[in-house]
C-alpha positions in Angstrom: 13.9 -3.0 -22.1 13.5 -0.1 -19.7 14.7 0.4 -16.5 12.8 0.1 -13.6 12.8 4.1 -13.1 11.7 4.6 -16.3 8.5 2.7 -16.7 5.3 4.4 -16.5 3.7 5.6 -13.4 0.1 4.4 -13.1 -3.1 6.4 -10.9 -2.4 3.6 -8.2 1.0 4.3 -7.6 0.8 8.0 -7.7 -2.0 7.5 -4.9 0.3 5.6 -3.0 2.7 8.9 -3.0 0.0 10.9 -2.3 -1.0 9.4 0.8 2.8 9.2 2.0 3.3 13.3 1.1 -0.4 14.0 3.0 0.9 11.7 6.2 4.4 13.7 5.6 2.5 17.3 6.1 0.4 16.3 8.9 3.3 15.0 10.6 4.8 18.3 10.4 7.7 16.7 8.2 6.8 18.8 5.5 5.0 22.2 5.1 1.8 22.8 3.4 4.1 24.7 0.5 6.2 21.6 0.2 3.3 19.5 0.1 1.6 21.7 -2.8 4.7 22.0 -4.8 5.1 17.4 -4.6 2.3 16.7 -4.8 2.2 19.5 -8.6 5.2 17.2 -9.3 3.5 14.1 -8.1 0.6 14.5 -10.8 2.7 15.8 -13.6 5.0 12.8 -13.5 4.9 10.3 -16.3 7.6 7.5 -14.4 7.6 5.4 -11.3 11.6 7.3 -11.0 10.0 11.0 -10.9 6.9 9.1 -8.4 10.0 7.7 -5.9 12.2 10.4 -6.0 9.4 12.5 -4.0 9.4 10.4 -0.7 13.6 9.4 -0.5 13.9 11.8 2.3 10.5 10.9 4.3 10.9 7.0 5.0 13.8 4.8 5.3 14.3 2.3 2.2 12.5 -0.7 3.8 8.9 1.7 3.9 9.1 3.4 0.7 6.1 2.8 -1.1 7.6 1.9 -4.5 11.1 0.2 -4.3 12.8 0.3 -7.5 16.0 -2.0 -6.4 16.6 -4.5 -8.8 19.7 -5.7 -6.9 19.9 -9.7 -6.1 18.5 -10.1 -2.5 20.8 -12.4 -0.6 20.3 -13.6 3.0 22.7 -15.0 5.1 22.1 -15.9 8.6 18.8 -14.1 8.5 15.5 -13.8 6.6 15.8 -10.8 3.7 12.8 -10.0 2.0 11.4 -8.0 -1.0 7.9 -6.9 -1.4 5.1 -4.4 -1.6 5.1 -2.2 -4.9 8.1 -3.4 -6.4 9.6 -3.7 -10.2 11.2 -7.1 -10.5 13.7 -7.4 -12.9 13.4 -9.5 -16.0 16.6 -12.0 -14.1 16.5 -11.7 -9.9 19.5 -13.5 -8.2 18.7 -15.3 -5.3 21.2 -16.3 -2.1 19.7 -18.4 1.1 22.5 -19.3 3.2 21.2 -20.8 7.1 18.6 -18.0 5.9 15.4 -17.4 4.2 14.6 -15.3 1.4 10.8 -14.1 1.0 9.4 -12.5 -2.7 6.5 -11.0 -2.4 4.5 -11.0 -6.0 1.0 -9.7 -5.1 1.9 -6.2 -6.1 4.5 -6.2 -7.8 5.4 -4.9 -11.4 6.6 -7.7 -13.9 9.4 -6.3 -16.4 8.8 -8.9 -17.8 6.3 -11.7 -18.6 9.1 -14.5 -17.8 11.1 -13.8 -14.7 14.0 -16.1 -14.2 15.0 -16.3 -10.6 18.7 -17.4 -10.4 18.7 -19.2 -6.5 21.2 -20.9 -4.8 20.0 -22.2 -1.4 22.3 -23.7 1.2 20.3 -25.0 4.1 18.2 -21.8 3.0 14.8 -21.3 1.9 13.0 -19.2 -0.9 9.5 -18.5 0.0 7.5 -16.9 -3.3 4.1 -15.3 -2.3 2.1 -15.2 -5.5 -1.3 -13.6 -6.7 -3.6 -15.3 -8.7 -2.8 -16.4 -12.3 0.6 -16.2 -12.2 2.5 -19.7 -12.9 5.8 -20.6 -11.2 7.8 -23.5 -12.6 11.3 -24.7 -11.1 13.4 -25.7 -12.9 16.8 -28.1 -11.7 19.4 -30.1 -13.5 17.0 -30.3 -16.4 13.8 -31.2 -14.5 10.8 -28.7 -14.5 8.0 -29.0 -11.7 5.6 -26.9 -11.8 5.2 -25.2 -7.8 1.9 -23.4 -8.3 -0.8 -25.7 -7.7 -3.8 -23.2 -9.1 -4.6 -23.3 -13.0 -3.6 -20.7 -14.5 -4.7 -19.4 -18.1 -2.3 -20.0 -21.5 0.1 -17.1 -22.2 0.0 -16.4 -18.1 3.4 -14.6 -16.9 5.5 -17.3 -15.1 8.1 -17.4 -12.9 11.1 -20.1 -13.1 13.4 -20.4 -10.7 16.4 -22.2 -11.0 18.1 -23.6 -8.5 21.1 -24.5 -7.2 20.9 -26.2 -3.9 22.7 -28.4 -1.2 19.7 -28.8 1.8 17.4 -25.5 0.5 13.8 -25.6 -0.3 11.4 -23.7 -2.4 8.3 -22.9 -1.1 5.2 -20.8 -2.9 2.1 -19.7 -1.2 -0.7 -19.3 -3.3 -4.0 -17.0 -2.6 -6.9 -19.2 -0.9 -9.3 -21.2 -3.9 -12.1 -19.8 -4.7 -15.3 -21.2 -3.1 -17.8 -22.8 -6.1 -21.2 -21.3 -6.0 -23.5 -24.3 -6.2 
């Protein structure tokens, strides 16, 4: 399986760079050469690694607009959260201690079309934000419940979280139902 820097950069994402390197330049953080030069590398790139390596010295970590950080996200005393254009890994680990942990799915990338989300909550919470048509199951000391409450069509990536808790709670927000036209 690739790495997250080595998967392939799509039109989206490279417009997400481009508008970043175009705010950089009329910031004055960068000059219209620099701008020319990233944004001939920007459109040349094949991989989300070449795309993210163009904006590490223009916004801190938190604002980049592609975070390639497949690290567990743990948070202790305090809310930690992972979102926006992401790449989540195949296995995520998971750590809510007197905190809350927030995964945001809605535009993400999927390495894979199970993701197995390794939790342990401790008076903590894991709150999953989740677009439509994507199925998340938990599963606990042998029981599966399924969390989303929308249908979802067969063959559907799904995400599973197991859990190991004392007092923690798993929480998914789904988009809003569509209205029926009568």
């Amino acid at each position: 399986m690739p790495q997250p820097h080595q998967l392939r950069a799509s039109d989206a994402d490279r417009e997400r760079i481009a508008q970043v390197l175009q705010d950089a330049h009329a910031d004055g953080r960068i000059t219209l050469d620099e701008l020319e030069e990233r944004l001939g590398v920007l459109y040349s790139a094949r991989t989300l690694g070449e795309l993210a390596a163009l904006t590490t010295d223009l916004l801190p970590a938190e604002e980049q607009p592609l975070n390639l950080d497949g690290r567990p996200v743990a948070a202790i005393f305090k809310k930690e959260q992972r979102g926006g254009r992401w790449v989540v890994p195949a296995e995520l680990g998971v750590t809510a201690m007197f905190g809350t942990t927030q995964l945001d799915f809605r535009d993400a990338i999927l390495q894979n079309r199970r993701i197995i989300i390794n939790a342990t909550l401790v008076f903590g919470g894991l709150e999953i934000h989740v677009p439509e048509g994507l199925e998340v199951i938990r599963v606990a000391k042998d029981k599966t419940v399924r969390l989303t409450k929308q249908p979802t069509e067969p063959g559907a990536p799904v995400v599973e979280v197991r859990t190991t808790n004392f007092a923690g709670e798993v929480k998914v927000k789904e988009p809003p139902r569509r209205k029926r036209r009568r």
